[in-house]
C-alpha positions in Angstrom: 79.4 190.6 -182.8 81.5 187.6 -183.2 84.2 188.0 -180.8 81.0 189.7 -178.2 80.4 186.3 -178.4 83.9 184.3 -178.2 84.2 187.3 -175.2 81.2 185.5 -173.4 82.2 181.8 -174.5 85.7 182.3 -173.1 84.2 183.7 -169.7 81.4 180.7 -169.6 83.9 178.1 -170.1 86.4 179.5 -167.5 83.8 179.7 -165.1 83.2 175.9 -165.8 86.4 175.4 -165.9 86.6 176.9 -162.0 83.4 174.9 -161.1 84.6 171.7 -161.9 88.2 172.7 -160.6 85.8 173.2 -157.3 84.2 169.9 -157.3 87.5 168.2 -158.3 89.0 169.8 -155.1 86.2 168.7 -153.0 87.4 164.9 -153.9 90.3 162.7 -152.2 92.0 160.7 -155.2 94.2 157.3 -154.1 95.8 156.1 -156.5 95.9 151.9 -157.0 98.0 149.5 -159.2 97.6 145.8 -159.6 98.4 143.2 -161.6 94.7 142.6 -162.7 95.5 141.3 -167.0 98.4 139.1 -165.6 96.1 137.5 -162.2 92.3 138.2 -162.6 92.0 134.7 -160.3 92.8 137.0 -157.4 92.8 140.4 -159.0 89.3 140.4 -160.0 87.8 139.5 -156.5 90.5 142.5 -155.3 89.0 145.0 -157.2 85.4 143.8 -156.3 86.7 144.6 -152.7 87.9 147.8 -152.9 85.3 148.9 -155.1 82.5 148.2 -152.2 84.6 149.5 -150.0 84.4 152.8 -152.1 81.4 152.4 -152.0 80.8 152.2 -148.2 82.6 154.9 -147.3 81.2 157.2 -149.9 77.4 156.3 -148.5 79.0 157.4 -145.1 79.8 160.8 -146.0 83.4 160.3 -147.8 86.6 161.4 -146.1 85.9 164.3 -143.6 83.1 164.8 -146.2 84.8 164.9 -149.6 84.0 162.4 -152.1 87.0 159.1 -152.1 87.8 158.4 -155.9 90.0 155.5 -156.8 92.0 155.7 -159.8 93.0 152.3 -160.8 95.8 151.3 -162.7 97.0 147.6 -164.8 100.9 146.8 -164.4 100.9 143.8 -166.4 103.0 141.9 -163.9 106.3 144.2 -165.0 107.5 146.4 -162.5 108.9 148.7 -164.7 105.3 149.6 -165.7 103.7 149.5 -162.1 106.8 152.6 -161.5 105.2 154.3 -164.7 102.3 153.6 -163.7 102.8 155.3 -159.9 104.4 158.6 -161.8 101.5 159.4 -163.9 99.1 158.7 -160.8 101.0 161.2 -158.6 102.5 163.4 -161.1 98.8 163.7 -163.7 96.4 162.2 -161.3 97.3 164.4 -158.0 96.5 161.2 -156.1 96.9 161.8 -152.1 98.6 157.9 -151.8 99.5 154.5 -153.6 98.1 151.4 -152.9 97.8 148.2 -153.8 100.3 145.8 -156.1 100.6 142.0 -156.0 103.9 140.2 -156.9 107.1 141.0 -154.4 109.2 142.4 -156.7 106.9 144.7 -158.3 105.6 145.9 -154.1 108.9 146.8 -154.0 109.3 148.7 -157.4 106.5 150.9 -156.1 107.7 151.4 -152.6 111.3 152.1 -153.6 109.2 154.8 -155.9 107.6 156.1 -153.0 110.6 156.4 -150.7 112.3 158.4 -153.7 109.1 160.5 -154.9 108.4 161.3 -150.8 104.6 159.5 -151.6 102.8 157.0 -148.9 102.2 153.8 -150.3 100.3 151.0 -148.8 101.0 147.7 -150.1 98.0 145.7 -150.1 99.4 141.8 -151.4 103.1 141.8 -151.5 104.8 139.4 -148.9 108.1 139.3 -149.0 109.7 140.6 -145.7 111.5 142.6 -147.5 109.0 145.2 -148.1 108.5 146.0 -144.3 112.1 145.0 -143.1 115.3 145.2 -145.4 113.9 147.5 -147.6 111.8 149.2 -145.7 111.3 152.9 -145.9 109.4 155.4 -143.7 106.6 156.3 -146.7 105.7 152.5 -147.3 103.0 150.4 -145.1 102.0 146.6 -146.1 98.5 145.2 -145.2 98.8 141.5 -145.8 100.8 139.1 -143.2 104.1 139.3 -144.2 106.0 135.4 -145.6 107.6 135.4 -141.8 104.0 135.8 -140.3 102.6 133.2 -142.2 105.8 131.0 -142.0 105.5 131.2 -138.3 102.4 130.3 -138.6 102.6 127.0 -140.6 106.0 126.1 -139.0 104.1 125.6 -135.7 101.8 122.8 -137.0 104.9 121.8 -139.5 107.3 121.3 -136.4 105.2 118.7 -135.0 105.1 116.4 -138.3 107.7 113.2 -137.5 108.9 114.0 -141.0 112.8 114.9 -140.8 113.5 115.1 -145.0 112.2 118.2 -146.1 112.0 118.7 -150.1 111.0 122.7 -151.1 109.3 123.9 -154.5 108.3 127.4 -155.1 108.6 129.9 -157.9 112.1 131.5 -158.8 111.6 135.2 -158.1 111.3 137.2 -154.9 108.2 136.0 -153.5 109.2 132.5 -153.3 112.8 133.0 -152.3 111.5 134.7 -149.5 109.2 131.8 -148.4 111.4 129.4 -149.0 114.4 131.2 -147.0 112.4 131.7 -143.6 110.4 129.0 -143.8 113.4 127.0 -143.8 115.1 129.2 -140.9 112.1 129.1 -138.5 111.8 125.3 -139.0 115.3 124.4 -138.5 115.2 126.6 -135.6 112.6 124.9 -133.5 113.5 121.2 -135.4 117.4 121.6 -135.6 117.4 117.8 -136.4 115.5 117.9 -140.2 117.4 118.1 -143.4 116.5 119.8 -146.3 117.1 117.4 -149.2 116.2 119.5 -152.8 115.1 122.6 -153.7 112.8 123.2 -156.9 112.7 126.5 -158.4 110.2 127.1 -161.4 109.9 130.4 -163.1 107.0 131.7 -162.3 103.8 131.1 -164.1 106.1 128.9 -166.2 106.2 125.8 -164.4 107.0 122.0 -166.2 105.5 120.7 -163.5 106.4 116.7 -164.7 110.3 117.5 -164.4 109.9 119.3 -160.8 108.2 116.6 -159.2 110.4 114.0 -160.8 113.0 115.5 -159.1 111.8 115.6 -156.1 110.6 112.3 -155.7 114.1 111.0 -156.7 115.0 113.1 -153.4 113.1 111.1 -151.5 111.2 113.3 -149.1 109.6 112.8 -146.1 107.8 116.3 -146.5 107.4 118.8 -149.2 106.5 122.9 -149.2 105.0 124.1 -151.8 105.5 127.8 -152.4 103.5 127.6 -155.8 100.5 129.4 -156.5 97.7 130.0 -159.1 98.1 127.8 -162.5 101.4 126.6 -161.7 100.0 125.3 -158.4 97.0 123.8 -160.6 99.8 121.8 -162.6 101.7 120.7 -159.9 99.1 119.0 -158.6 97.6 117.1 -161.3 101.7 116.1 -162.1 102.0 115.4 -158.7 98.5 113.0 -158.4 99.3 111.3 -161.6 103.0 110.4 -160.2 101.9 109.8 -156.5 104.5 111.9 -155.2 101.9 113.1 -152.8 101.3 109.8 -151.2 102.7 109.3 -147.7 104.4 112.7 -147.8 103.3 115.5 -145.8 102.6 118.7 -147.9 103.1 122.1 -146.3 101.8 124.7 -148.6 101.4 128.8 -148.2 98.2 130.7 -149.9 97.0 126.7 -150.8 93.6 127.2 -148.9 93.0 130.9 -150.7 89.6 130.1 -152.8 90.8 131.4 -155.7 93.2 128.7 -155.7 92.1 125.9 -154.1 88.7 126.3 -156.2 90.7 125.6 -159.6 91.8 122.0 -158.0 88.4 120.9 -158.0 87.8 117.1 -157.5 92.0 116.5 -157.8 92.4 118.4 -154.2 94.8 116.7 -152.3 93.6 116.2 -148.6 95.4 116.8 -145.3 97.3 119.7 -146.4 98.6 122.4 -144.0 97.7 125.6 -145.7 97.1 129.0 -144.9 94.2 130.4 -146.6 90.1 131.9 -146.5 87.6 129.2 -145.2 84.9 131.8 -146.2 82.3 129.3 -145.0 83.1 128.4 -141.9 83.9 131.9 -140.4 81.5 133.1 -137.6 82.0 136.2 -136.1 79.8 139.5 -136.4 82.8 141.7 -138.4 83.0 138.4 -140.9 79.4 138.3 -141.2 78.8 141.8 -142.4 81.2 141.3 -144.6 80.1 138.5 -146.5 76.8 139.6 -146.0 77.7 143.5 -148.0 79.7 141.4 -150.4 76.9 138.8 -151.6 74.1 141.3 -152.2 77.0 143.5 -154.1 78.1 140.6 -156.2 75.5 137.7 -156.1 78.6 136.1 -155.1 81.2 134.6 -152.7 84.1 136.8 -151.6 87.7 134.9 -152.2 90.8 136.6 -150.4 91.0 139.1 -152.5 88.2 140.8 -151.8 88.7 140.6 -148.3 92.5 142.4 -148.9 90.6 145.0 -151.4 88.2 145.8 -149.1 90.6 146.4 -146.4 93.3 148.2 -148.5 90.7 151.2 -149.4 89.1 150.8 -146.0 92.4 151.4 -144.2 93.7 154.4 -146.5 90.4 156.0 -146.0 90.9 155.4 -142.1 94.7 156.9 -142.5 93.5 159.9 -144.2 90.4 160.7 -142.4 93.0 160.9 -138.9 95.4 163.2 -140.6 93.0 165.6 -141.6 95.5 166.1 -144.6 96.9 164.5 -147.9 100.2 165.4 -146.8 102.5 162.5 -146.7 104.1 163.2 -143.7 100.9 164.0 -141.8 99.7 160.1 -143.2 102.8 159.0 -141.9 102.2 160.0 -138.5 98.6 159.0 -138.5 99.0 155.4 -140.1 101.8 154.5 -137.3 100.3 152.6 -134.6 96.8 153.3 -136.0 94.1 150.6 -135.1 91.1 149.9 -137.2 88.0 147.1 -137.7 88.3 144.6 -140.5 86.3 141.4 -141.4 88.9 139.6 -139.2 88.8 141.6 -136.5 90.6 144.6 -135.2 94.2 144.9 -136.9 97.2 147.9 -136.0 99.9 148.7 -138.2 102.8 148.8 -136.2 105.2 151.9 -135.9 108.2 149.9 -135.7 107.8 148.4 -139.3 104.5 149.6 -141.1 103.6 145.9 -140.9 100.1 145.6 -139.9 99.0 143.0 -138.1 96.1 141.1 -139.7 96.5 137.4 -139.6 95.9 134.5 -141.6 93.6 131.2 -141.3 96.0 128.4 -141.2 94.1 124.7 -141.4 94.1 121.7 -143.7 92.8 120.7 -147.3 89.9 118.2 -147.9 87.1 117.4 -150.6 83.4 117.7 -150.3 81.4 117.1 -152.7 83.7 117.3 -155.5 85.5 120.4 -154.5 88.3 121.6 -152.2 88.0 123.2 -148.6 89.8 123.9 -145.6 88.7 122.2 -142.7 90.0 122.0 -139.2 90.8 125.8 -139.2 91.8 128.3 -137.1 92.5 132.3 -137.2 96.4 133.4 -136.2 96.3 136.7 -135.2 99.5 138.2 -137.0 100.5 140.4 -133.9 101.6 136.6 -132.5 103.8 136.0 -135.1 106.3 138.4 -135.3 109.5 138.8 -133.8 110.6 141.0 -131.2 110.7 144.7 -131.5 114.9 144.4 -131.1 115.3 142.3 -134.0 113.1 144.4 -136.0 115.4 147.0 -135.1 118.1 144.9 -137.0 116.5 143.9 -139.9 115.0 147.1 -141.1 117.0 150.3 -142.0 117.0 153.3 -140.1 114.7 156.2 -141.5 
């Protein structure tokens, strides 16, 4: 009688075991990594993104009508983990793709993991040209504008500045070398006659900010960019205030006029600097307003970048995979090149010549109202108009 019944247990439990292998296969997993214990200020909004987004295209009907499942991942800001983290996605998850990470180096951790496991990855944050360009490989995409994009972008309201001494601060690791390198190329291109008269690296995260902008004052700069971001920015500032180094200097700064950190600054905002970021408030246009709109009643709250790049991470790996008809990574390859989609800013591509997409970037100026920092005087750059030409692409990025 007993083993009748293990006979019948055994057969009920590997029919179960084939049902839910059935409704597992009628799911699409993507697999995403982020730095959300070492950054919620912008990781926590992300996730908030991509998690409506989820939800969105699940209330649709899914994927070709399976089911989209995120399986989310925590790097810790260590990109040996974020490449542990990819292996057990692809090699215990199944997932069909990677997405997301934050910091440079740990984008391209992951995408060198791709390129050697043969797995699409779309970065959603990383910006150093090097992801799309000197180390770019065929299985790797990037959502965000790149540091040259947005360098190009504040170098054309930087180049008309009188200021000819030009002082640089940014964090010591791949992000902010990158910045700091083509910043400084574009702007001597198109103002061959400014000097660039110190350089402050801080570790990141790590800043002693009283130090860094002694130094720099005892430079003597007509100008300064800023490179530095989240808490480190927060310190920089309130050094910076406290010293006047700020005062009759003009402050070029890249992610500066992202809510989630010009918030933090509160009432010690310094005004009149040229920053890219997310005037949330102040952005009219029908894609934008559905958008915020989705966001709000999700979250009783208001969307900073992140969510805006979480959002359209998911939404654009659900648009790749829904064209190839197929999680096979060649077959997202050839659908994602020179694909063209909707996002809150408007229609974006991403390019077959680099995988670099080309949403843009807000670039406008920092001020205070009512006890808190804003961007005001802003203005939308579409990132398709501020790249370089297709031949020097050519150069910079390896052949396949």
């Amino acid at each position: 009688m007993r083993a009748r019944n293990y006979i019948v247990g055994a057969a009920f439990a590997l029919l179960a075991g084939g049902m839910a292998h059935s409704a597992l296969a009628q799911d699409i997993k993507i697999g995403e990594i982020n730095s959300y214990s070492l950054l919620p200020a912008f990781t926590e909004p992300y996730r908030k993104g991509w998690q409506l987004a989820v939800e969105e295209i699940n209330a649709a009907g899914g994927i070709n009508g399976k089911k989209l499942v995120v399986i989310s991942k925590d790097d810790g800001g260590k990109p040996a983990d974020a490449q542990t983290a990819a292996n057990e996605l692809v090699s215990s998850e199944g997932v069909a793709m990677l997405t997301g990470t934050f910091l440079s180096n740990i984008g391209l951790a992951v995408s060198d993991f791709a390129n050697q496991k043969k797995v699409f990855f779309l970065a959603a944050e990383p910006l150093t040209d090097a992801v799309t360009w000197s180390k770019g490989n065929k299985y790797t995409f990037r959502l965000r504008p790149s540091n040259y994009m947005q360098a190009a972008m504040l170098v054309e309201a930087a180049a008309k500045l009188p200021a000819k001494r030009w002082a640089t601060i940014a964090p010591n690791y791949e992000y902010g070398q990158s910045a700091v390198a083509v910043f400084k190329k574009l702007m001597s291109e198109k103002r061959p006659d400014i000097q660039w008269v110190d350089e402050q690296w801080p570790p990141q995260g790590k800043i002693d900010a009283g130090p860094v902008v002694q130094a720099v004052a005892a430079a003597n700069p007509e100008a300064i960019l800023n490179v530095t971001f989240g808490a480190d920015l927060v310190k920089l500032v309130r050094e910076g205030n406290t010293r006047g180094l700020f005062k009759g200097r003009e402050v070029v700064s890249f992610l500066t006029g992202e809510p989630e950190y010009l918030d933090p600054l509160k009432d010690e905002t310094p005004e009149g600097w040229i920053v890219t970021g997310y005037p949330w408030y102040s952005i009219k246009t029908p894609e934008h307003d559905a958008f915020l709109k989705a966001y709000q009643a999700k979250y009783n709250d208001y969307p900073r970048l992140g969510s805006i790049v979480g959002y359209q991470t998911i939404k654009a790996a659900a648009a790749i995979l829904a064209k190839a008809g197929s999680t096979d990574p060649e077959k997202l390859i050839t659908a994602a090149e020179g694909l063209s989609m909707p996002s809150p800013f408007g229609e974006i591509t991403f390019r077959k010549i680099d995988h670099q997409s080309t949403l843009g970037a807000f670039v406008g100026k920092t001020a205070l109202k009512d006890g808190k920092g804003v961007m005001v005087d802003s203005s939308y750059k579409k990132g398709s108009d501020y790249l370089p030409s297709d031949a020097e692409v050519e150069k910079l990025r390896p052949k396949d």
